[in-house]
C-alpha positions as CSV (number, residue, x, y, z in Angstrom):
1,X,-3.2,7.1,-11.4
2,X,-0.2,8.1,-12.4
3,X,2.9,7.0,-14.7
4,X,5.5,4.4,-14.0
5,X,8.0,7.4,-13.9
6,X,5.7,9.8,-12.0
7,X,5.3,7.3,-9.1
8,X,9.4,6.3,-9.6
9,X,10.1,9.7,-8.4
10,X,7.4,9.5,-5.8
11,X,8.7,6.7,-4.2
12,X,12.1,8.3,-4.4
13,X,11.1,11.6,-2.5
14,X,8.8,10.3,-0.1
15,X,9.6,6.9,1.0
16,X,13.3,7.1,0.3
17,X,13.4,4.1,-2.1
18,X,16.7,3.0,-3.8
19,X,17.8,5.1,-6.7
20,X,18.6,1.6,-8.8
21,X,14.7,0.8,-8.4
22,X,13.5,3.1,-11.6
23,X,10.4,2.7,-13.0
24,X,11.1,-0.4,-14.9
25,X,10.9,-2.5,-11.7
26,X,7.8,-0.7,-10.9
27,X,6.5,-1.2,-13.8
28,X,7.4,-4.9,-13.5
29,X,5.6,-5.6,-10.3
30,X,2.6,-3.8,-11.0
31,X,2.5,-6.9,-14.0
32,X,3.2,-9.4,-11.8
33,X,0.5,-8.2,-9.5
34,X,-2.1,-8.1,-12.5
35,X,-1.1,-11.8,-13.9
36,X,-1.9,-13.1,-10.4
37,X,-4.9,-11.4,-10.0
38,X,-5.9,-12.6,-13.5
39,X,-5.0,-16.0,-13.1
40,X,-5.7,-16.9,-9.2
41,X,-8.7,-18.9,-8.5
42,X,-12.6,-17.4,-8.1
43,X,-12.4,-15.4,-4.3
44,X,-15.8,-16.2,-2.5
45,X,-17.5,-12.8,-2.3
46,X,-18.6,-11.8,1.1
47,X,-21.9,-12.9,2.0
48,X,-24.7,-9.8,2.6
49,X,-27.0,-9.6,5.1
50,X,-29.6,-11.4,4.3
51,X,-33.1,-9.6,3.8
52,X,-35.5,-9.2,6.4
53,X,-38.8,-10.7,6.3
54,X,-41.0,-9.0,3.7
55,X,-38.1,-7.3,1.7
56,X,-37.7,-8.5,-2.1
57,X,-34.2,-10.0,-2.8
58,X,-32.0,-7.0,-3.9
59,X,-31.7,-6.8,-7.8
60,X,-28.6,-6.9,-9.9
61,X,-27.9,-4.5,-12.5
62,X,-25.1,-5.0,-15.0
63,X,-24.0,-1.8,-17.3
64,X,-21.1,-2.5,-19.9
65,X,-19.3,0.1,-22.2
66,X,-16.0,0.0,-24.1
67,X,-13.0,2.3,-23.8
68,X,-10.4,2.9,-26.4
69,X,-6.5,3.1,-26.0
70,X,-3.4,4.1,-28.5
71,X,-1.6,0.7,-29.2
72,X,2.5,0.9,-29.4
73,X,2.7,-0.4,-33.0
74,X,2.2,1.9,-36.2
75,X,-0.6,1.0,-38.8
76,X,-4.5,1.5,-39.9
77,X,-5.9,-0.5,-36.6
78,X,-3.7,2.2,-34.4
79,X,-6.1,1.9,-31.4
80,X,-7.3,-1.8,-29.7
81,X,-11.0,-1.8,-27.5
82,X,-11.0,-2.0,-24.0
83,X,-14.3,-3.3,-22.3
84,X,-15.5,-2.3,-19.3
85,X,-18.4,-3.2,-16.9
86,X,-19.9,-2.0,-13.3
87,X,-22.5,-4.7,-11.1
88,X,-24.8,-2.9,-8.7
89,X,-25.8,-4.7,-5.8
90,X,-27.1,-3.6,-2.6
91,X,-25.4,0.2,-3.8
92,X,-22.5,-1.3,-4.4
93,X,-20.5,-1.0,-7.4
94,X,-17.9,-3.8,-8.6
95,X,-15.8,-2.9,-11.8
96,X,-14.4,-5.4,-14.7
97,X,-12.2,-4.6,-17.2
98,X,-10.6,-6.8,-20.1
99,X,-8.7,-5.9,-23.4
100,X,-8.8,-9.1,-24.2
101,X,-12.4,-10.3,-26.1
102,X,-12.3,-13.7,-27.4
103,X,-15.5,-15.8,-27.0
104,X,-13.5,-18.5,-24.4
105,X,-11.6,-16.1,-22.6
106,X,-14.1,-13.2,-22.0
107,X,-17.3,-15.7,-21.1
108,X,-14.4,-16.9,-18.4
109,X,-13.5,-13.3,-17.3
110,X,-17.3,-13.0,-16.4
111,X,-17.9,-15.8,-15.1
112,X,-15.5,-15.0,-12.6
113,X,-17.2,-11.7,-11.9
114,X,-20.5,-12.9,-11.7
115,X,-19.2,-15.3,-9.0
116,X,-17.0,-12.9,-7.4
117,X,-20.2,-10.2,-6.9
118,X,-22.6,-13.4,-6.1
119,X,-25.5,-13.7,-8.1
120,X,-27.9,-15.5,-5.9
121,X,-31.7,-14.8,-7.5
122,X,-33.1,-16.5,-10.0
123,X,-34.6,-13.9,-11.8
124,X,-33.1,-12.7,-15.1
125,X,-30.4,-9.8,-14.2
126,X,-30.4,-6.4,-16.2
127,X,-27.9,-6.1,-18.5
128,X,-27.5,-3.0,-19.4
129,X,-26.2,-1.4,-22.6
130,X,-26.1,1.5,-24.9
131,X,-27.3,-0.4,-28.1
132,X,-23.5,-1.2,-30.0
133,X,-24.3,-4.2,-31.5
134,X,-20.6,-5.3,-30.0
135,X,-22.3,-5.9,-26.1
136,X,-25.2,-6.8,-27.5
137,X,-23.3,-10.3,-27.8
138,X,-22.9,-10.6,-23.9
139,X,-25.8,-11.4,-23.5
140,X,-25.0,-14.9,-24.5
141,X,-21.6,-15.3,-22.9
142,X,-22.8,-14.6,-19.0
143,X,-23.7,-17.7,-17.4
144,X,-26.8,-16.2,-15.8
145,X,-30.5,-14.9,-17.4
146,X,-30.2,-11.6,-18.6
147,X,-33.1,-8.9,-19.5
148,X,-31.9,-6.7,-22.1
149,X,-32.2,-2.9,-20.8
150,X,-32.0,0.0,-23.0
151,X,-29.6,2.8,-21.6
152,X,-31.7,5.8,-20.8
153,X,-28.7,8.3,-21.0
154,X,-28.5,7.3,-24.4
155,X,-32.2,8.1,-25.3
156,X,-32.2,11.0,-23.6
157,X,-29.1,12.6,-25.4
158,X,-30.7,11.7,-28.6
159,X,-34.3,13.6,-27.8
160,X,-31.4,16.6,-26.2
161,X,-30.4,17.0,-29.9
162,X,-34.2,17.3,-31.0
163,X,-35.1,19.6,-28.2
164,X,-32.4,22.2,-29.2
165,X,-33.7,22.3,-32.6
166,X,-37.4,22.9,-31.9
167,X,-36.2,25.6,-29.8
168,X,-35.2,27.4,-32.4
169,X,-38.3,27.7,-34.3
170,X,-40.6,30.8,-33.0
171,X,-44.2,29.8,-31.6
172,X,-46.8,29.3,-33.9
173,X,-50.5,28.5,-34.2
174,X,-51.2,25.5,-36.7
175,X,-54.9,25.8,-36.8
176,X,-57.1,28.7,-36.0
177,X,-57.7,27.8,-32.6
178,X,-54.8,25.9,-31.9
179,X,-52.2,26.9,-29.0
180,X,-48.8,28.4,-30.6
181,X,-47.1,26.3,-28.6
182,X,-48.2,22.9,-30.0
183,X,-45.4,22.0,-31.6
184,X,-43.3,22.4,-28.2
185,X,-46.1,20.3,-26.2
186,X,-46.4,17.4,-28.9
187,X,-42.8,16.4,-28.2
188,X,-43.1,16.8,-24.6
189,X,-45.7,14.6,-25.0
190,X,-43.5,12.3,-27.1
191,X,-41.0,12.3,-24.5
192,X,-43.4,11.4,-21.9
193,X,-44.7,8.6,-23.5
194,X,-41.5,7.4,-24.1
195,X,-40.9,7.5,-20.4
196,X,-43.6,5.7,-19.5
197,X,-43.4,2.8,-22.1
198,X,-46.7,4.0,-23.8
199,X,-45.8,3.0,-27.8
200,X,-48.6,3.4,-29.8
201,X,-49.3,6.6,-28.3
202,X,-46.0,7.7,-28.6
203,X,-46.3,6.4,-32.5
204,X,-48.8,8.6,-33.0
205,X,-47.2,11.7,-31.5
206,X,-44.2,10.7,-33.6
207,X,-46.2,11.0,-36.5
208,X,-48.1,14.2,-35.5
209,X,-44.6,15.5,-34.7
210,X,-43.2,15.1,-38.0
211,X,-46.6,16.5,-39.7
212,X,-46.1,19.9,-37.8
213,X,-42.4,20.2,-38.9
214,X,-43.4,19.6,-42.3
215,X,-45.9,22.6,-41.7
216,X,-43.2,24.4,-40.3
217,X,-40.7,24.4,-43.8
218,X,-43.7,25.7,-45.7
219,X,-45.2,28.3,-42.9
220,X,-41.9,29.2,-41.5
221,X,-39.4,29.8,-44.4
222,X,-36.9,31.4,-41.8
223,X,-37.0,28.0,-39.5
224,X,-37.2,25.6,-42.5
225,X,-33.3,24.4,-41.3
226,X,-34.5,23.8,-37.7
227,X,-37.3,21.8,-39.2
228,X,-35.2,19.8,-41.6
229,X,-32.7,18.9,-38.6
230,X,-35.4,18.0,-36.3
231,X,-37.1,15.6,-38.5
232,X,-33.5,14.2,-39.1
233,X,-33.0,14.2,-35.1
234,X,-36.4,12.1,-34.7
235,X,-36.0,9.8,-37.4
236,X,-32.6,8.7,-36.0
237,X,-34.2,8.3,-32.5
238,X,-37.4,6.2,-34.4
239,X,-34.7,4.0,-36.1
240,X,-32.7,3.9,-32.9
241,X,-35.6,2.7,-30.8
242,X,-37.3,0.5,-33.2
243,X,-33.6,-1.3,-33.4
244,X,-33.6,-1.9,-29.8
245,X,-37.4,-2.5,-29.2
246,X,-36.4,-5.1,-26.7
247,X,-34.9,-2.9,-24.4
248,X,-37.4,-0.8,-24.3
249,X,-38.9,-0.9,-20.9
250,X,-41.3,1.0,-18.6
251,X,-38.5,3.5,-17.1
252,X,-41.0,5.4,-14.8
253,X,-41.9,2.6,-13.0
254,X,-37.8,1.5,-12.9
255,X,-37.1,4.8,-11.3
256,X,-39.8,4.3,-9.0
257,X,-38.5,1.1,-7.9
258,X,-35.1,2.6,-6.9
259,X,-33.1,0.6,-10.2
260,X,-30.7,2.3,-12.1
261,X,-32.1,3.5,-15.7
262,X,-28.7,4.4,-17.0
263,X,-24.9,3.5,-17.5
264,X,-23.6,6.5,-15.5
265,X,-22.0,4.4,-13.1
266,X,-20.1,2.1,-16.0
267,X,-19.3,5.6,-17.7
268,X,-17.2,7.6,-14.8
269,X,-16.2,3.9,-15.1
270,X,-14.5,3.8,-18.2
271,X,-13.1,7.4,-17.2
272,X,-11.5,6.2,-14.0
273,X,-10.0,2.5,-15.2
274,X,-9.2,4.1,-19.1
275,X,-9.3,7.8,-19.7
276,X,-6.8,9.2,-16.6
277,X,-4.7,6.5,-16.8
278,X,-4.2,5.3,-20.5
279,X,-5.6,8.3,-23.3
280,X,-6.7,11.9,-21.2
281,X,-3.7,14.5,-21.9
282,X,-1.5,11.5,-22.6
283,X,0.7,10.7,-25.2
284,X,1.7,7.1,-24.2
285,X,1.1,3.9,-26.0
286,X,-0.2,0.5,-24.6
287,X,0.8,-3.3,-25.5
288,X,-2.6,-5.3,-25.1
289,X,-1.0,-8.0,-22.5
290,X,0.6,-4.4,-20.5
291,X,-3.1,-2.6,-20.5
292,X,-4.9,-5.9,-19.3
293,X,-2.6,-6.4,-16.2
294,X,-2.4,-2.8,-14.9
295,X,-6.7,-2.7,-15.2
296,X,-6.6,-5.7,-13.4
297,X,-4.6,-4.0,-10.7
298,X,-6.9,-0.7,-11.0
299,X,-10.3,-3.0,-11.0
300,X,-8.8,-4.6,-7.4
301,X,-8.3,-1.2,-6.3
302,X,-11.6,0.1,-6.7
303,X,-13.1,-3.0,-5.5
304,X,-11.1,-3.5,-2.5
305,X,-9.5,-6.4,-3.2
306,X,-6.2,-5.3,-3.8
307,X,-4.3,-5.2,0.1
308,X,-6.9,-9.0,0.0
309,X,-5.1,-10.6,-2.3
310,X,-1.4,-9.3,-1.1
311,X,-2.2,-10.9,2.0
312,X,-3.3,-13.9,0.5
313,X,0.3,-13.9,-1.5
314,X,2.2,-12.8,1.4
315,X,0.2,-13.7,4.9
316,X,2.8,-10.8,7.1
317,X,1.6,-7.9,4.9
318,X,-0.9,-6.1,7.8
319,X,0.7,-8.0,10.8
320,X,3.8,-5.9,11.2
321,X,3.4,-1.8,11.7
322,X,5.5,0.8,10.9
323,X,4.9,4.2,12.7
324,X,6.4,7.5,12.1
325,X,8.2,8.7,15.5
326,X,6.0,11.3,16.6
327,X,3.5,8.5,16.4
328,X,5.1,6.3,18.6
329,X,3.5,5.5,22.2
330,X,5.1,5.1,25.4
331,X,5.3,1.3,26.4
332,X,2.9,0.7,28.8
């Protein structure tokens, strides 16, 4: 969480380490740490409990997103990608990280993860993603059937942009015995049927939608700006969907179900392996090879498979116990 100086002085106030071990050596340990866990061979995840009789095998989701950090050399391409991942099994959450994206190396990396997690259905996994055309390409590199999943946090923040604009245009009755507040219930409609995977109706409320806002620049000089930016607002969401019709998918029913409809989880993610450590408040600057080992340390962290794979290296670490003296118990 913190910098190879910050934890230098740590060590040095609270566990009395050396003065001649500075943050270099810290530094160079935390590397070594990362290249093994990089490099060591797939661990054999933990078997779960298996279901009981009845219960459906428990589904996996997988949500990627990429991260951004400031790379040490000077030039146009000042900042390198950093992609992230979360796997959702049982309500557990595994993370993966890699700045490294090369076809051979990154189908590898999650390979390993897929193993590591245990994929043990044969039905095709959700992947997913936010739309970028970038993870659209994983899809072909994991070893395992995939279904394409349209993040619902992403929709959602598009229609947010819409609703704030209709809100700004005063109530008013299209027809003489129309409600005034058709204009407000048509995209709640919209919204609904988006929800609940109902496309031709929600084409036809898209296009009832943008009729009234064209009613609205001629009606309502006053909210011809809202109008103007809400049709802009919808179109983009209409190109947006219409892009990634194949993740479309009923997310009512998902929600029901108990699956996750969203990348939260790979978002706080990318803020706990990236934005804390490597660019939030910051001013530091990253060599890809130095970023990729220290998230491979963080990743074992949050997985708990860090203090695992120190004992592997080292079979004493967890056999011998230090205690503080007021700790210590009589003999008995």
């Amino acid at each position: 969480m913190h910098s190879y100086r910050q934890e230098a002085t740590t060590l040095h106030e609270l566990l009395g380490v050396d003065l001649s071990f500075v943050f270099l050596g810290i530094r160079k340990a935390v590397l070594q740490a990362g290249s093994r866990l990089d490099h060591e061979p797939t661990i054999a995840h933990r078997a779960d409990l298996p279901p009981r009789a009845g219960e459906p095998t428990p589904a996996l989701t997988f949500a990627f997103d990429g991260g951004y950090a400031r790379r040490t050399r000077k030039g146009p391409r000042r900042n390198f990608e950093i992609l992230t991942g979360a796997c959702e099994k049982n309500g557990k959450i595994r993370v993966f990280a890699t700045a490294f994206k090369g076809p051979k190396s990154l189908k590898r990396r999650l390979s390993r993860f897929i193993l590591r997690v245990g994929h043990d259905t044969e039905e095709p996994t959700a992947l997913m993603t936010g739309g970028a055309e970038s993870l659209l390409r994983l899809k072909k590199l994991l070893p395992v059937p995939t279904r394409l999943v349209l993040d619902y946090f992403h929709v959602a923040m598009k229609l947010r942009h819409a609703d704030q604009c209709i809100g700004r245009i005063p109530p008013y009755s299209f027809s003489p015995d129309g409600s005034v507040f058709e204009l407000y219930d048509r995209f709640n409609y919209l919204r609904g049927y988006l929800w609940s995977d109902r496309r031709a109706k929600f084409k036809e409320s898209f296009d009832r939608l943008l009729y009234l806002l064209d009613r609205v620049q001629y009606e309502l000089p006053d909210s011809a700006q809202a109008a103007s930016m809400t049709s802009g607002h919808l179109c983009d969401l209409e190109g947006y969907l219409r892009k990634n019709a194949a993740g479309i998918i009923n997310y009512r029913d998902w929600r029901r179900a108990g699956r996750r409809i969203s990348t939260s989880a790979v978002e706080g993610t990318v803020n706990r392996l990236i934005g804390r450590r490597m660019c939030k408040s910051q001013q530091m600057c990253w060599t890809k090879r130095g970023a990729h080992l220290l998230l491979q340390v963080r990743c074992a962290v949050f997985n708990g498979d860090l203090l695992a794979g120190f004992q592997r290296w080292f079979p004493t670490v967890g056999i011998r116990r230090i205690m503080l003296p007021w700790d210590w118990l009589p003999q008995q």
